[in-house]
N, C-alpha and C positions, 0 to 999 in steps of 0.2 A: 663113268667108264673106269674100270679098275685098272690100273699101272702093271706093263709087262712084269714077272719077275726075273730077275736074269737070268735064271736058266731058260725062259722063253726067248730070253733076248738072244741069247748065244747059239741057240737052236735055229737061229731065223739068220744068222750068221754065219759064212763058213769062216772059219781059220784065216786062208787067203783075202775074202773080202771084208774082214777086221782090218788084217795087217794093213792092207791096201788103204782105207779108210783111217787108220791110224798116220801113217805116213802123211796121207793127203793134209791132215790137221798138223802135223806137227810141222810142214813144210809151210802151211798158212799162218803160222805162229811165228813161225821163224820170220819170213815175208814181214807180217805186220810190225815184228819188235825192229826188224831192220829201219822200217820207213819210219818210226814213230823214234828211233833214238837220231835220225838223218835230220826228220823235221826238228827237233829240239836242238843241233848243233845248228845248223841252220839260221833258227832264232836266235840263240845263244851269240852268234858269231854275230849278227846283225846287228844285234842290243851293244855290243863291245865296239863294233864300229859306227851307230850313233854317240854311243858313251866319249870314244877317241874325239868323234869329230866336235861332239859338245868344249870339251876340253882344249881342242886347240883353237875352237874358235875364240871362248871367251880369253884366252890365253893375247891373243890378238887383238882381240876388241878391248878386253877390260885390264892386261897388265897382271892375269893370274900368273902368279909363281907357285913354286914347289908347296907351300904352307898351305894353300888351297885346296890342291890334290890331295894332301894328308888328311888334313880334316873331312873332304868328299868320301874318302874311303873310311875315317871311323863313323861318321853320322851313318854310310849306306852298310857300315856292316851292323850298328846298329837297329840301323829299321828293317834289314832284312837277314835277322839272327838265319845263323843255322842254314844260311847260303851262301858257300866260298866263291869267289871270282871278286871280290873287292878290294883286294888289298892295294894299299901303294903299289907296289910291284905292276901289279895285274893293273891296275887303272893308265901307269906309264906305258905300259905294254899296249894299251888298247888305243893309246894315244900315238906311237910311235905305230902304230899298225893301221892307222889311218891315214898318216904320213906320208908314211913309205909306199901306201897304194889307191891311195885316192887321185892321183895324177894319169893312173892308167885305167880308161874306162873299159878295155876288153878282160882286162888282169883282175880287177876289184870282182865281180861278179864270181868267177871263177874259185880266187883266193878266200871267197863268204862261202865256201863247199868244205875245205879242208875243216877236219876236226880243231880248236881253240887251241888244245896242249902241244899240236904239231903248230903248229901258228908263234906259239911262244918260244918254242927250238926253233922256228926258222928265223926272226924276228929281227936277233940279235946277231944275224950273221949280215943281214940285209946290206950295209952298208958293203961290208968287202967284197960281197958277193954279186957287187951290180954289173958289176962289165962281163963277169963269167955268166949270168944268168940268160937262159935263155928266152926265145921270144915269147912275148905274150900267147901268139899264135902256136909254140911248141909247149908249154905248159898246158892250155885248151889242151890239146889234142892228151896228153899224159891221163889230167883231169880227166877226161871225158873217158879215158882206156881203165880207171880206178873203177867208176862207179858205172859204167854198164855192168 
């Protein structure tokens, strides 16, 4: 069977139900790149709070200090060239961000939505901003107003 050529195609086409058809794809594009960059922070944010909660546990159990976390982060930026999210910085941050919200089991769920680099701006406020912060239950609700 021999392949239309596009002027048969266009012909079989009007104008409006191209555009129309055009639209519909780029609206399904957009859709899938949304859920597939959502699913990747997602992950992303998950992996940093297993990572946090690795870190404070052995911190607890075994007597890790600061020289440990140093090294965790150059061996892992080692074995994983050419992926940022390792650094000391970032591995304290995933530690302090397990801390701060592993205590509250409505607020953790929630707080694994928010994009990582908004995580890291809010992080370092945690501390002064605990009596002003609002409830678990009015965060839900914010959360939930973002991503419908």
């Amino acid at each position: 069977m021999a392949e239309k050529s596009k002027k048969d195609i266009q012909s079989t086409l009007s104008p409006v139900e191209y555009s129309q058809l055009l639209l519909e794809v780029k609206e399904r594009v957009r859709t899938a790149q949304y859920a597939a960059l959502k699913a990747v922070n997602t992950q992303l944010v998950g992996l940093y709070w297993d990572i946090g909660k690795m870190i404070v546990e052995r911190q607890k159990d075994s007597g890790w200090g600061k020289s440990v976390v140093e090294r965790l982060s150059a061996d892992l930026q080692e074995k994983f060239p050419g992926i940022r999210g390792f650094s000391v910085q970032n591995l304290w941050y995933m530690r302090q961000y397990y801390l701060e919200f592993s205590g509250d089991e409505k607020l953790q769920p929630l707080v694994g939505e928010i994009a990582w680099e908004l995580e890291k701006a809010i992080i370092p406020r945690i501390k002064e901003l605990k009596g002003q912060l609002p409830s678990s239950e009015a965060i839900s609700n914010l959360l939930e107003g973002i991503y419908d």
